[in-house]
N, C-alpha and C positions, 0 to 999 in steps of 0.2 A: 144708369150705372149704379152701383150697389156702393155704398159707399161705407169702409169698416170705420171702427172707431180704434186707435190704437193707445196703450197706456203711456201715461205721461212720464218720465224719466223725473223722480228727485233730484233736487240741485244737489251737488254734492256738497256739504261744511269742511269751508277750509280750517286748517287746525291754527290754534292762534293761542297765546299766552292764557295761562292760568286765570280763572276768574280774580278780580280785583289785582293785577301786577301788570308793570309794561312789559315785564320780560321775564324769561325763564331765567333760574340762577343755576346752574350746572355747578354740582358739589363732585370733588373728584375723593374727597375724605376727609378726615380731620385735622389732613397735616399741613401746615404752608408749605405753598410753593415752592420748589428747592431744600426742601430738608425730607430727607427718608424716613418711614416709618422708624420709629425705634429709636434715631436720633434725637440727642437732647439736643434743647434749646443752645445757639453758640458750639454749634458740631462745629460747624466748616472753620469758625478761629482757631477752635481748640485746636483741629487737628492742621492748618496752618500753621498754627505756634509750634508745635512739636516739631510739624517738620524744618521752618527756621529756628527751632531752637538754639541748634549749633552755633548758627552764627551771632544769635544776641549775648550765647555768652562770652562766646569769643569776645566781641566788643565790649562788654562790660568788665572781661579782665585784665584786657589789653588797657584800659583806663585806669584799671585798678595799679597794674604793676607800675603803671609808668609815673602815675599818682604818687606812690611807694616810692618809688626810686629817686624821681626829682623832689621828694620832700627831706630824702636823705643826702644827696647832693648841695642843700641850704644850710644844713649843719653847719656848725665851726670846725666841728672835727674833721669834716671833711674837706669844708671849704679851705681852711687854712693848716691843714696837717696830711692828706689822704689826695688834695689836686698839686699841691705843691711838690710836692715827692714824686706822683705821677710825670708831671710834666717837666723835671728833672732828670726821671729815669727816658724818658723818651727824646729830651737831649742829647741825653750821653749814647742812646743807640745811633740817633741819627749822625752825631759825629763821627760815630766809628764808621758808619757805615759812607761818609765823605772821604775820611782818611783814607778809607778802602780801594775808594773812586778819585784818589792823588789830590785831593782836596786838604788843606794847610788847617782843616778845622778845628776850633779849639772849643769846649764848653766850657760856660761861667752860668751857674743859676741853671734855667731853662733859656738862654741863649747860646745858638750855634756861629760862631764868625767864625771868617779866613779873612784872608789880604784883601776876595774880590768880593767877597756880600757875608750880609750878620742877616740870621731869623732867629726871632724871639719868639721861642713856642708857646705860645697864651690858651685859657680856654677857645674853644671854638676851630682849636688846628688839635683838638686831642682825640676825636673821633666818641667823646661819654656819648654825645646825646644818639647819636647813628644808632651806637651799641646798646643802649637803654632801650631803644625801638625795637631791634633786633631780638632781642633777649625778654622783651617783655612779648612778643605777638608768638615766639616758640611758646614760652612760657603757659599762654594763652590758649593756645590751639588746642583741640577736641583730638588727641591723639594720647596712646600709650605714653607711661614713661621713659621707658624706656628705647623711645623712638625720638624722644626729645633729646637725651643727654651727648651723642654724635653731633646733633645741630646744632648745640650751645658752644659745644667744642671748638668744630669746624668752622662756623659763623665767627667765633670770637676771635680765632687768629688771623681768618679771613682777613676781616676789617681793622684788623692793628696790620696786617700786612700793607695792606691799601694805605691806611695815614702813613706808614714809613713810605708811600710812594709816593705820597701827598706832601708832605714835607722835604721831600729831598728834590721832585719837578719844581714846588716853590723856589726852592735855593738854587736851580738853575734859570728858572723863569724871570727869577730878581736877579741876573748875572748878565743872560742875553735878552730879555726881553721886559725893562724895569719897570715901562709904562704899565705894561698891563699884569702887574704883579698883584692891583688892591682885586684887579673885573679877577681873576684866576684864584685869589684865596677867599674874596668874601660871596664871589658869584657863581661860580664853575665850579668847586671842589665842593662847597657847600650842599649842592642841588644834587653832585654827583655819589656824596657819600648819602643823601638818603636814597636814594634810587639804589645803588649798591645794598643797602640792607633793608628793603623791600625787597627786591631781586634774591638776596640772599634766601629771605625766609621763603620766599613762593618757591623756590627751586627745591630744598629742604622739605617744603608741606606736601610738594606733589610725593616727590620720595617718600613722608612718612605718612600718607593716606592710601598711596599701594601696601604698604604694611598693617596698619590699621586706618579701617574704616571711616571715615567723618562721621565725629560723633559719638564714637567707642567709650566705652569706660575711660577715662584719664589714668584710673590709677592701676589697670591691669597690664 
């Protein structure tokens, strides 16, 4: 038998890392991971911040007014010339408005009596601090001005309507039901008039963000 010789086949060289490294480093460019060409350095905060913009300043001037407001509330002028008169004047409505309802009410100072119960209208049954919140988070809000001035309005009479309801359930509450007069004026109405003027203003901002934008010019 003739016997051929046939050629030998080369191993084949498998492929393997770069002379002198363990491993290959794959460069995809010069930019990090997560930031686009062209983008500076602190895109993604930047352009985060812009877009909660809105709402930091909101909060920083929602601080600002209310800052403002209850520094001028500690005045003497106020405190003793400007709450006193107040809570005078809201006396003499809530009596009228008992006499109205066959109540024998009589005012002295900012106390309301009859035959069958007296309330002493004091800070804290006058609805300042509700309406300070109120009037300061309008105030505040990323909206035209003119989308503000109906809210300030509306909100304000709102919440003096609500204390005249606040203090005249009092004066029935202290008549039929005396035990639980302190849980109803220092626990229940308290809790109820900020929720009312939260309520107030988100009902108001939905209103004036179908108007203007979130975020709009304030003074257009």
């Amino acid at each position: 038998m003739d016997r051929s010789k046939g050629k030998r086949s080369k191993p084949h060289k498998k492929a393997g890392p770069a002379h002198g490294s363990a491993s290959a480093e794959v460069r995809q460019g010069p930019y990090p991971a997560g930031r686009a060409k062209g983008e500076p350095p602190g895109g993604r905060w930047r352009s985060w911040y812009r877009e909660k913009h809105p709402i930091f300043r909101f909060v920083l001037l929602l601080a600002v007014f209310m800052g403002i407001a209850n520094i001028a509330l500690t005045t003497d002028r106020v405190r003793h010339g400007l709450i006193p008169e107040y809570l005078r004047g809201w006396a003499h409505i809530s009596g009228s408005v008992l006499r109205v309802l066959g109540e024998d009410a009589r005012v002295v100072g900012s106390a309301v009596s009859s035959s069958r119960f007296s309330v002493d209208i004091k800070r804290g049954c006058d609805a300042v601090q509700p309406t300070v919140l109120f009037i300061s988070a309008v105030l505040a809000s990323p909206v035209a001005v003119l989308s503000k001035v109906p809210g300030l309005l509306i909100g304000f009479f709102f919440l003096m309507a609500m204390n005249l309801v606040r203090v005249i359930s009092l004066f029935y509450i202290g008549i039929y039901f005396p035990s639980a007069f302190d849980t109803a004026h220092h626990d229940v109405w308290q809790a109820v008039f900020i929720i009312l003027s939260i309520l107030a203003w988100a009902l108001w901002a939905i209103w004036a963000v179908r108007k203007t934008p979130l975020g709009a010019d304030a003074s257009s």
